[in-house]
C-alpha positions in Angstrom: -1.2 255.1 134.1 -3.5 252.5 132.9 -5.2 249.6 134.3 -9.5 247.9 134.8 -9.7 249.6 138.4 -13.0 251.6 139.1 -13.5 254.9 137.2 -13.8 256.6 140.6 -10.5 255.6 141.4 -9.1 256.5 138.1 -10.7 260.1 138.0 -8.2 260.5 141.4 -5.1 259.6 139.3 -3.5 262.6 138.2 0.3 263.5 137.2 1.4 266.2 138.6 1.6 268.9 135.7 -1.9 268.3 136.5 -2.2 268.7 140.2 -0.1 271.7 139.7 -2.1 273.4 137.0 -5.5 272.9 139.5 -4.2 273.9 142.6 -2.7 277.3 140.4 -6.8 278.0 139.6 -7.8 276.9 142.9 -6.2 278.7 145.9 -8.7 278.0 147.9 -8.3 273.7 147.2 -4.4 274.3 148.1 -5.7 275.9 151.4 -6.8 273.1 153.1 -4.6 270.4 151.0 -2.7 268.0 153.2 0.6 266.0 151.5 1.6 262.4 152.5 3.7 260.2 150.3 5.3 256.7 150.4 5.8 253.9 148.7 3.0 251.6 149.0 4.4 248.5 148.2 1.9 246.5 150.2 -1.3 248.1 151.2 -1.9 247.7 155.4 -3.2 249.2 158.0 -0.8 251.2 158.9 -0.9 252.6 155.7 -4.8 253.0 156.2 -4.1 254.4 159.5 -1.8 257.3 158.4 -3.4 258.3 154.9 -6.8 258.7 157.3 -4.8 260.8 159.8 -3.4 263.2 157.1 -7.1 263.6 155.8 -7.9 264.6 159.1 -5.3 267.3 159.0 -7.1 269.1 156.4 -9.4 269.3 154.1 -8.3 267.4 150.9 -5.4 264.7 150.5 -3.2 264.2 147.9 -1.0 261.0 148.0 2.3 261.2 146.0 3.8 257.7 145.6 7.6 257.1 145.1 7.9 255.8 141.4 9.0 251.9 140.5 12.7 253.1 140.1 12.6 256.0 143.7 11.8 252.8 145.3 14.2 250.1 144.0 16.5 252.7 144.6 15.6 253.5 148.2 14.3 249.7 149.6 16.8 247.8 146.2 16.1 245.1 144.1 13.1 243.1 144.0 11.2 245.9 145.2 8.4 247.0 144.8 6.5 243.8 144.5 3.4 246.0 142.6 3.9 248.1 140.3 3.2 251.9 140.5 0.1 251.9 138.4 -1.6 249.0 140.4 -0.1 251.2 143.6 -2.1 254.4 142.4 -5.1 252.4 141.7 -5.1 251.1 145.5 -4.2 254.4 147.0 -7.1 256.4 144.7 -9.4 253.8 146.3 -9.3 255.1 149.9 -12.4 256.8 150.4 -9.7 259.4 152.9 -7.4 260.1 149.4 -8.9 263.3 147.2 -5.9 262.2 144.4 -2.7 260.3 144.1 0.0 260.9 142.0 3.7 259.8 141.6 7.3 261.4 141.1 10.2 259.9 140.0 12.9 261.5 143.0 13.9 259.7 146.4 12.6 262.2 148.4 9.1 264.6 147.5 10.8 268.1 147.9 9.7 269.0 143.9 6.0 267.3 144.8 6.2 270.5 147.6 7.5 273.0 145.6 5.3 272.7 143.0 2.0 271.9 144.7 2.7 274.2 148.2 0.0 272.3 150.1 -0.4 273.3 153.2 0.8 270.4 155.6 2.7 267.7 154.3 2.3 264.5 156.7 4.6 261.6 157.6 4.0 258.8 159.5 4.9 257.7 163.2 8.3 256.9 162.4 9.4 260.4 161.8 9.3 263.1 164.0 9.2 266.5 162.8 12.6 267.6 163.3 13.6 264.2 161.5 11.5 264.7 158.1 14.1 264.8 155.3 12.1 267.4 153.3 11.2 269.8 156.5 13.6 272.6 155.4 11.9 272.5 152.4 8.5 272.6 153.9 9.3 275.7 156.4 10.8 277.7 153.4 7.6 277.3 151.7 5.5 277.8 154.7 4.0 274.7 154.7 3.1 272.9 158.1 5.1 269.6 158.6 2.6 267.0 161.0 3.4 263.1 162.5 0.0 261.5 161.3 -1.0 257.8 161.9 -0.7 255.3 164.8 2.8 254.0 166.2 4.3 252.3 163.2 3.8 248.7 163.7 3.2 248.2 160.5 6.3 247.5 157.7 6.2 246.2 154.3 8.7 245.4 154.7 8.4 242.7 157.3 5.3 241.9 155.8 7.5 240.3 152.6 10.4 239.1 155.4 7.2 237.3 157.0 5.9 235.5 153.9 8.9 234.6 152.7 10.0 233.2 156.0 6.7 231.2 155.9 5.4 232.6 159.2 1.7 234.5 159.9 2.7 236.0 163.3 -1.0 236.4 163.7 -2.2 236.2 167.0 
């Protein structure tokens, strides 16, 4: 993953062979290491609001975003509008995100398996019973937690809005 972002942000970037191999020599960083993942397509608050949340859960985030194909494939064609290296570079620049990092499935169960944080968070509009990944999670003993603000917030309708032509700002 290339790109002119800030070398602070691009010291955050790493694959997840990577990520793996650190948290192996580091028991005590996988400890307190919280999981949140997503898309990212367009950066918002809500976004803001639930990556801050998750840091508060622990005590180091890592942010695994879905890869240009996992999300054409999940929210189809057209999408995403930015592509995953610009994505990274955004997500790396949250002061709340300790790394970020990508995987190419639909869902993160591999991302769990191989890094065994201990919480993985999802936003508001999951509940914990409702995570796709939770069996996952449980087997490895890792804590599933809601994280962020009632989701208000969509990509989603942020594109429907702009292409519509309307602000909805009030």
């Amino acid at each position: 993953m290339t790109g002119a972002g800030t070398a602070a942000s691009h010291t955050k970037i790493a694959d997840l062979a990577s990520l793996e191999a650190r948290m192996e020599g580091s028991p005590e960083e996988r400890a307190g290491l919280v999981l949140a993942n997503g898309i990212f397509d367009l950066l918002h608050v809500g976004h803001v609001r639930y990556l801050e949340a998750a840091r508060a859960a622990g005590e180091r985030l890592v942010v695994a975003l879905n890869s240009d194909e996992s999300a054409r494939r999940l929210k189809g064609e057209g999408r995403p509008l930015i592509p995953l290296a610009e994505r990274l570079e955004l997500v790396a620049a949250l002061a709340c995100v300790d790394w970020a990092t990508w995987f190419e499935e639909d869902h993160v169960e591999e991302v769990l398996r191989r890094l065994r944080p201990a919480a993985h968070a999802k936003g508001s509009d999951y509940t914990v019973e409702s995570v796709p990944e939770r069996a996952v999670a449980q087997a490895l003993g890792i804590r599933t937690i809601i994280a962020g603000d009632p989701k208000r917030h969509a990509s989603s309708d942020l594109i429907r809005r702009i292409r519509e032509g309307r602000s909805d700002v009030r």
